[in-house]
C-alpha positions in Angstrom: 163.1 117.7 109.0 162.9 114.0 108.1 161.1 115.0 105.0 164.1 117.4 103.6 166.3 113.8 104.4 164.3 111.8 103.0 164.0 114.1 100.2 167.5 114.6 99.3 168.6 111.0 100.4 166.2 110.5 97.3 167.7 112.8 95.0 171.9 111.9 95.5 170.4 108.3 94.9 168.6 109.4 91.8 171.8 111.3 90.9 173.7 108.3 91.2 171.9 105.9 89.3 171.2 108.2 86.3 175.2 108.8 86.2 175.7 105.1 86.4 173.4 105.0 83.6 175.1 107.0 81.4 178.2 105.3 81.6 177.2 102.1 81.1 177.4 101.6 77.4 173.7 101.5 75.5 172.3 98.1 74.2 172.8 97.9 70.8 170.3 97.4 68.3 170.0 94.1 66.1 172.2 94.7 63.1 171.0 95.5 59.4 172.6 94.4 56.6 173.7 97.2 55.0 172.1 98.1 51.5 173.7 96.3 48.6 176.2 98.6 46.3 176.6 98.4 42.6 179.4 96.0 42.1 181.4 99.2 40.6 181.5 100.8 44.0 182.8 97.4 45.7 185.6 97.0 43.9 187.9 99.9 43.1 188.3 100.7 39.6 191.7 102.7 39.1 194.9 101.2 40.9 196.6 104.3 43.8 199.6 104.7 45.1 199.7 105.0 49.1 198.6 107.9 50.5 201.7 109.3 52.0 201.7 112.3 54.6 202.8 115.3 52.9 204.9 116.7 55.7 202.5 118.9 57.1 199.2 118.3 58.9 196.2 117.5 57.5 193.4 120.0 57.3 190.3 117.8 58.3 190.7 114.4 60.1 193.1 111.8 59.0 190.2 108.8 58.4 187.8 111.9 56.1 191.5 112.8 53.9 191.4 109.6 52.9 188.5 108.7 52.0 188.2 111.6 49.9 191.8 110.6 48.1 189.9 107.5 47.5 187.0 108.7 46.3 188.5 110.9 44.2 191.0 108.3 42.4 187.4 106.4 41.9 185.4 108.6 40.2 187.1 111.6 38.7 184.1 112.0 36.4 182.5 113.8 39.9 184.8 116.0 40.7 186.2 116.7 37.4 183.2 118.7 37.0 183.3 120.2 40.6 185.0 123.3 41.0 187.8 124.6 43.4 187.2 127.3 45.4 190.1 128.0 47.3 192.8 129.9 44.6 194.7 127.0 43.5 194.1 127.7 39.8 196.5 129.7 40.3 198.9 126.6 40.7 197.1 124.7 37.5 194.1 123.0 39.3 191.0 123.0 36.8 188.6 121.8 39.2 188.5 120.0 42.6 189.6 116.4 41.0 193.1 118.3 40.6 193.0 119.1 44.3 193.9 115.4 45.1 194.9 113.5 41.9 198.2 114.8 39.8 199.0 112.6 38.0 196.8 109.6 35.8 198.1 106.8 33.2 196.2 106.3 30.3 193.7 103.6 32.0 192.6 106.3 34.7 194.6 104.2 37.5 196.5 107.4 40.0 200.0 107.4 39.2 200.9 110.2 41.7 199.0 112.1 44.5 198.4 115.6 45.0 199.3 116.8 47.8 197.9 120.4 48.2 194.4 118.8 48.8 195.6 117.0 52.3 195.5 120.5 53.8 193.6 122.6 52.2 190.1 122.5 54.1 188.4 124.6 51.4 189.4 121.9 48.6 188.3 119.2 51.3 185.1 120.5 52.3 184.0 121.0 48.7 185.2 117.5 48.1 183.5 115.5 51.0 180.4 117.8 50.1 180.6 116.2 46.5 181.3 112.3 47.7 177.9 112.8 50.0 175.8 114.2 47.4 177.2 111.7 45.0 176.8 108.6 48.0 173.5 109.9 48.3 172.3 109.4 44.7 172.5 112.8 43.2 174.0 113.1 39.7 177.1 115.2 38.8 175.3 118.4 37.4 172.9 117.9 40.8 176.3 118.0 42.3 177.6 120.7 40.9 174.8 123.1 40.9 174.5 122.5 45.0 178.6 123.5 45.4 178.1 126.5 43.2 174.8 128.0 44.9 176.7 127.2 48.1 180.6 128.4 47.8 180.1 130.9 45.1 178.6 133.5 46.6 181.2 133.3 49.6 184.8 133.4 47.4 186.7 135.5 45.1 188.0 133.1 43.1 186.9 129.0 41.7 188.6 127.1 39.1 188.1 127.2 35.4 186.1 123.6 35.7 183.8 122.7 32.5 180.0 122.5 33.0 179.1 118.6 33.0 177.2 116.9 30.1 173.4 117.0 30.0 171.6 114.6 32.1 170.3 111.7 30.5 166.6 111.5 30.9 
C-alpha cells in the first residue's frame, strides 16, 4: 500500500511541476541581428494613402491585409505579373496587383486603394504566397510559375495577366 502512495504522491507532484513549467514563460535566446536588407526594401519607394477599413471584414487577419497592401504599393512589378484567381476580371482586374492597388500617379506612388482585395481570401492568399516567395529571394517568373502550377489546376477562371520578361542571366 505505501508503495501505490508513494507512487502517485510522486506522480500529482510530477504533474504539478511540469504544468508549472509550462506556464512559466521560456528563456529566450540571445538576439541576432537580423540580416541586412537592400536599402530599397528599407525605405518605401511609392507614397500610400491609409489603409482604410472598407466596411466589411477582412478576409485574413488584420496585421497579414496590411502588409500585403504594403507590399503591393512597393513592388507592383511582382504582382503585376501574378495572376488573380478568384473572378475579379470580371470587374477589370488584370492580375493580382489590381486586387489591392486602383489607382497610381505617374511616379508609381498609390493614389487610391482597392478595396475588393481586403476580403477576398483567394486574392490574399495568392498575394502573401507571392510576397514570401519574393522575401525569400525568388524572382518574378519563379514567382509566377509556383502560383500557376499551384491555383491553376484548382479554378475556373485567372486574370488575363502578361507573362513576365525573361530572366536575366
Amino acid at each position: 500500500m505505501r508503495r501505490v502512495t508513494v507512487f502517485t504522491v510522486a506522480a500529482i507532484f510530477a504533474s504539478c511541476v511540469g504544468f508549472v513549467l509550462a506556464q512559466a514563460p521560456a528563456t529566450k535566446a540571445p538576439a541576432r541581428a537580423p540580416a541586412a536588407a537592400p536599402a530599397a526594401a528599407q525605405t518605401p519607394r511609392y507614397t500610400t494613402p491609409p489603409l482604410q477599413n472598407p466596411g466589411f471584414a477582412p478576409g485574413r487577419p488584420l496585421d497579414k491585409i496590411r502588409a500585403l497592401y504594403e507590399f503591393a504599393a512597393q513592388y507592383p512589378e511582382v504582382l503585376g505579373y501574378v495572376p488573380c484567381y478568384c473572378g475579379c476580371e470580371s470587374n477589370g482586374h488584370t492580375n493580382n496587383d489590381t486586387c489591392f492597388v486602383k489607382r497610381r500617379d505617374a511616379k508609381g506612388n498609390v493614389l487610391e486603394w482597392e478595396p475588393h482585395g481586403f476580403g477576398c481570401n483567394v486574392c490574399i492568399d495568392v498575394g502573401l504566397e507571392a510576397m514570401q516567395m519574393h522575401r525569400s529571394g525568388a524572382d518574378v517568373a519563379s514567382i509566377r510559375t509556383a502560383i500557376e502550377r499551384k491555383w491553376t489546376p484548382t479554378s475556373h477562371t485567372k486574370t488575363p495577366t502578361p507573362m513576365p520578361p525573361p530572366r536575366k542571366k
